[in-house]
N, C-alpha and C positions, 0 to 999 in steps of 0.2 A: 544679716549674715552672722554666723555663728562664729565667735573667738576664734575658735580652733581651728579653725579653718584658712588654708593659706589663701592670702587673696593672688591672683593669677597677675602678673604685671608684663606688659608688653612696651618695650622700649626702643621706639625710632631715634635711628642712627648709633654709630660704634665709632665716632671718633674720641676725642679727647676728652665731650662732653658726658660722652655715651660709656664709655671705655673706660676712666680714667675716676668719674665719679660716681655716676646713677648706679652702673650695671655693679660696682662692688658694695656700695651702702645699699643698694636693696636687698642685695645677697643677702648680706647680713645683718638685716632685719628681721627681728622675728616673727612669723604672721605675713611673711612677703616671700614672695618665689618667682626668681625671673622665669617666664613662661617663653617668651619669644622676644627675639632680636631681630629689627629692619635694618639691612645694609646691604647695599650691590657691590657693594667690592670684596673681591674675594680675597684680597688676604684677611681684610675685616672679618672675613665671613670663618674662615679657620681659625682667627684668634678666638673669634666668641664660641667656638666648637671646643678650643683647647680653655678658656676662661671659665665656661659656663657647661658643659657639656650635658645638661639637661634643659637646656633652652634649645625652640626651634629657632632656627633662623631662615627668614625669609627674604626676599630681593625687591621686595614694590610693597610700598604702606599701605594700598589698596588691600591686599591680602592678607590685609592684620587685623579686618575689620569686620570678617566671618569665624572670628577664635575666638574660646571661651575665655574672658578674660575680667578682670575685675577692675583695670587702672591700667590708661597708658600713659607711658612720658614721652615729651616729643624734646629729644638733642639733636636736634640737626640743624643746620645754617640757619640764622636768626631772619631771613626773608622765609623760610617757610615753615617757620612759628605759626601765624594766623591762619594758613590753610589745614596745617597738620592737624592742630586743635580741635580748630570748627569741624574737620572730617570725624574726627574721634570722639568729637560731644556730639552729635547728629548720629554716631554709630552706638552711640548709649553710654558709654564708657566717663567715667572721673579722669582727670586729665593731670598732670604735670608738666610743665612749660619750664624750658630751663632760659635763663636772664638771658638778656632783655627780650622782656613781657613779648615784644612785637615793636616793629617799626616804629612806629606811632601813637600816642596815645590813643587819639581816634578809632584804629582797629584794634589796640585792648581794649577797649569800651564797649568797642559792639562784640568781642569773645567774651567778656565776663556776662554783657546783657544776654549771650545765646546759652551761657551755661546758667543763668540763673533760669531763663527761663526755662529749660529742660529739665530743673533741678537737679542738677549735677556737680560733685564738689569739683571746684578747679583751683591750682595752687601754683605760686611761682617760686623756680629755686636761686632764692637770694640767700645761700648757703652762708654766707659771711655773717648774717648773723649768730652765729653759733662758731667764730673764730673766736680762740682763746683774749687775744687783745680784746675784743667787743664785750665778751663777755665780763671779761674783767674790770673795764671803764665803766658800766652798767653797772655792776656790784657797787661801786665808789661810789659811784652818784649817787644810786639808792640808800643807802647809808650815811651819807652827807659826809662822807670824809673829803669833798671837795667842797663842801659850800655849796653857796649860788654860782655856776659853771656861766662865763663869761665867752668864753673863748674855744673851739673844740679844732683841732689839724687832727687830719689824717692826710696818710701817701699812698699812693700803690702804683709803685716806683720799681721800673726794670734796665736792667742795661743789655739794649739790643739794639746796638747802633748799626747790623745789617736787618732790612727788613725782614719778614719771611713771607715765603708766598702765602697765598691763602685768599677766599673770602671776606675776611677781616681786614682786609690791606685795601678793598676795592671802595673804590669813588661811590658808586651807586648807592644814593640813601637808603633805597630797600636793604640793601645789606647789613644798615645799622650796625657798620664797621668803627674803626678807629678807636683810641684811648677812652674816648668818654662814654661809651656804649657797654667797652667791656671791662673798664676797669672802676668808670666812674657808677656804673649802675649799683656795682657794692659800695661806693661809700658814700651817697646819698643815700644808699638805703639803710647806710648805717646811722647815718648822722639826722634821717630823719624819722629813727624808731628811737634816738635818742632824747631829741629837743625840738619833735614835733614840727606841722607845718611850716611855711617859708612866706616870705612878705614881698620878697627881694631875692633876685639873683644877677650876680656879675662872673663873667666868665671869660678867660683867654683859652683859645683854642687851636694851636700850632700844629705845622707840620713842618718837624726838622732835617727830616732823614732825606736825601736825596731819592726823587721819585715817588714819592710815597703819594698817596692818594686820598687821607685819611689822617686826622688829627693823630700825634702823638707824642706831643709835648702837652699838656691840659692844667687849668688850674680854675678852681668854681667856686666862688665865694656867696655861701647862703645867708642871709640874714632871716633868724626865725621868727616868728610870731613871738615867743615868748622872751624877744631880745638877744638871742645867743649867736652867737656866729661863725659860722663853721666854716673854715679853708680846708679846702681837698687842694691835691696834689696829684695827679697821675701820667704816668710815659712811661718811652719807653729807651730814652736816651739821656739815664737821669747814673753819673759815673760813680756817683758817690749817694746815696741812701741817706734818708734824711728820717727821723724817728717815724716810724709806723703810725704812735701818736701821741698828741700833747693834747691835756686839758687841764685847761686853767679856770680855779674859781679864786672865790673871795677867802677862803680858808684855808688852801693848799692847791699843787698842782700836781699832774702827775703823766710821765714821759715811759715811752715803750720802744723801744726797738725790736726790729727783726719780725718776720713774717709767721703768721698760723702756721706750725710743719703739718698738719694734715693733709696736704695737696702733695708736697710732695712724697710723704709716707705711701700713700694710694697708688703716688705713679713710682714705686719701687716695691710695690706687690704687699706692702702691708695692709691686711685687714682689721678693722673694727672689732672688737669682740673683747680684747684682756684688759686688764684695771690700768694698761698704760698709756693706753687709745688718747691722745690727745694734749698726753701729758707733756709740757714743756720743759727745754732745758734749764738749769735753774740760773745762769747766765746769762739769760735773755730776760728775766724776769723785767721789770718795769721798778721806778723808783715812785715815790709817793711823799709828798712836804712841800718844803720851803726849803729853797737855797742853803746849805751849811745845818739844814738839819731835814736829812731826806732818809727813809728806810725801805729798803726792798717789800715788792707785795709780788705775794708766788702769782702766777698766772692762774687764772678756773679754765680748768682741761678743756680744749675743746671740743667740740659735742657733735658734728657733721651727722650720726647718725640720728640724731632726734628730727632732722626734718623728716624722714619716712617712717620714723615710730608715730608721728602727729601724721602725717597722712593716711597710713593705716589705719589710726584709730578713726579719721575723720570720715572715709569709705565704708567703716562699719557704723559710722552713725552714734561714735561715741568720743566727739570730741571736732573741735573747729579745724580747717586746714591751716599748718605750718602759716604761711604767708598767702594773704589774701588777694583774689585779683586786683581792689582799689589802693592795696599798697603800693601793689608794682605798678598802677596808673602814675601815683602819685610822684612815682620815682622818674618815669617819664615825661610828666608834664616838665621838671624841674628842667631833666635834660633838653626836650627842647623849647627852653626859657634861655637858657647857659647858648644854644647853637642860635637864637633870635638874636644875642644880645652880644659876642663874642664879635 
């Protein structure tokens, strides 16, 4: 396929996932055009008239699978991850899968096995990596201004002590609901593109909230292969925030508060595109040292829109996808190691 050429993208579902992330970072992508939008709900269906107003929108995912298209993404309820996919790589199409992978390990194993064997790129959006804190603990590391890294915390930490309805709230394991599905999927994805596979996992996995159905108090402690040991943190009844992240080595340490603002820039209608896309307050910034002798390190901008620059190029055959299907096994298996052991 030629450069110049926009590839066609077709994207199931216009909720939060569809709405909120996919449909604006593929916008503005260059080399990418949303073509069509799957949603039955009509207010869904006017928003993406009024959002996108050169996309079709269509009512049944069936009907998406006879249009010229070049890549679809499937954001819809995380039980119909593994059908979406497999209909979409059997319709010919490169796929994008938004977290979590699928239910199970077991059925991302046989979606990756049916896109390899089709030869078809397929990629999962574990967007957090490309959040300014990640990015920035990665620079440190690589650079050894922490040393030999001993110790890694991360939180992804909310105060929502009434539940909300939803799919996410439901008991049913197909729904691969709860704190550690949707919050813990980022940061074992983080913590193991940082320090690599796992030996060992111990996990507490609570439900605080009266009624709830679904973990949402969580906490998972990985011991890596290469010795490091990572504590996550994630809920959603947590009153007071606890640093974003710590990591500690043999040579310095270094502490972060406050969350990526890219999520919420997107859902207040900012797009991607000027030199300030990602860029953080410089109050937030993260501190870096030793006790009584600590100095500020600016945040690296976050970057949300390089997963569909890497996917673009990967659909033309000119470069690997963003995040790979055995990553996002990977991330799975842990989780349910954390739900075995909990």
């Amino acid at each position: 396929m030629h450069a110049s050429t926009d590839l066609r993208v077709g994207l199931l579902g216009y909720g939060i996932a569809g709405a909120v992330f996919h449909a604006p970072l593929i916008a503005a992508t260059p080399g990418l055009r949303l073509s069509a939008v799957v949603t039955a709900n009509p207010e869904r269906q006017a928003q993406v008239a009024a959002d996108h107003p050169g996309a079709l929108v269509i009512d049944h995912a069936d009907q998406l699978w006879s249009e010229e298209l070049d890549l679809v993404v499937v954001a819809t309820p995380n039980r119909t991850h593994v059908p979406l996919a497999t209909a979409a790589l059997d319709a010919g199409f490169p796929v994008v899968v938004d977290k979590p992978f699928a239910p199970t390990a077991e059925e991302a194993r046989k979606l990756a096995a049916r896109a390899a064997e089709l030869g078809l790129p397929l990629a999962v959006f574990h967007n957090r990596r490309w959040d300014n804190d990640f990015l920035t603990v990665r620079q440190l590391i690589d650079a050894g201004e922490l040393g030999a890294v001993h110790r890694f915390e991360s939180r992804f930490e909310r105060w929502r002590p009434t539940p909300k309805s939803g799919w996410r709230e439901l008991g049913d394991p197909a729904e691969a609901g709860g704190a550690l599905y949707d919050l813990g999927s980022h940061l074992i994805d983080q913590a193991l593109q940082l320090f690599g596979p796992v030996r060992s996992v111990y996990a507490e996995l609570d439900r605080r909230r009266a009624g709830v159905q679904v973990d949402d108090d969580s906490f998972v402690a990985l011991t890596h292969k290469n010795g490091v040991r990572s504590h996550l943190w994630m809920g959603a009844l947590t009153a007071q925030l606890g640093p974003r992240m710590r990591v500690l080595g043999d040579k310095a340490g270094f502490t972060k508060h406050g969350l990526d603002g890219q999520e919420d820039a997107l859902r207040e209608g900012a797009r991607p595109g000027g030199p300030d896309w990602g860029v953080e307050p410089a109050e937030l910034s993260g501190r870096l040292g030793v006790d009584g002798a600590l100095r500020t390190v600016t945040s690296v901008p976050g970057a949300y829109p390089e997963f569909y620059a890497r996917m673009r190029d990967a659909v033309r055959g000119e470069g690997h996808v963003p995040v790979t299907p055995e990553e996002a096994i990977a991330v799975l298996e842990v989780i349910e190691q954390a739900r075995s052991v909990a």
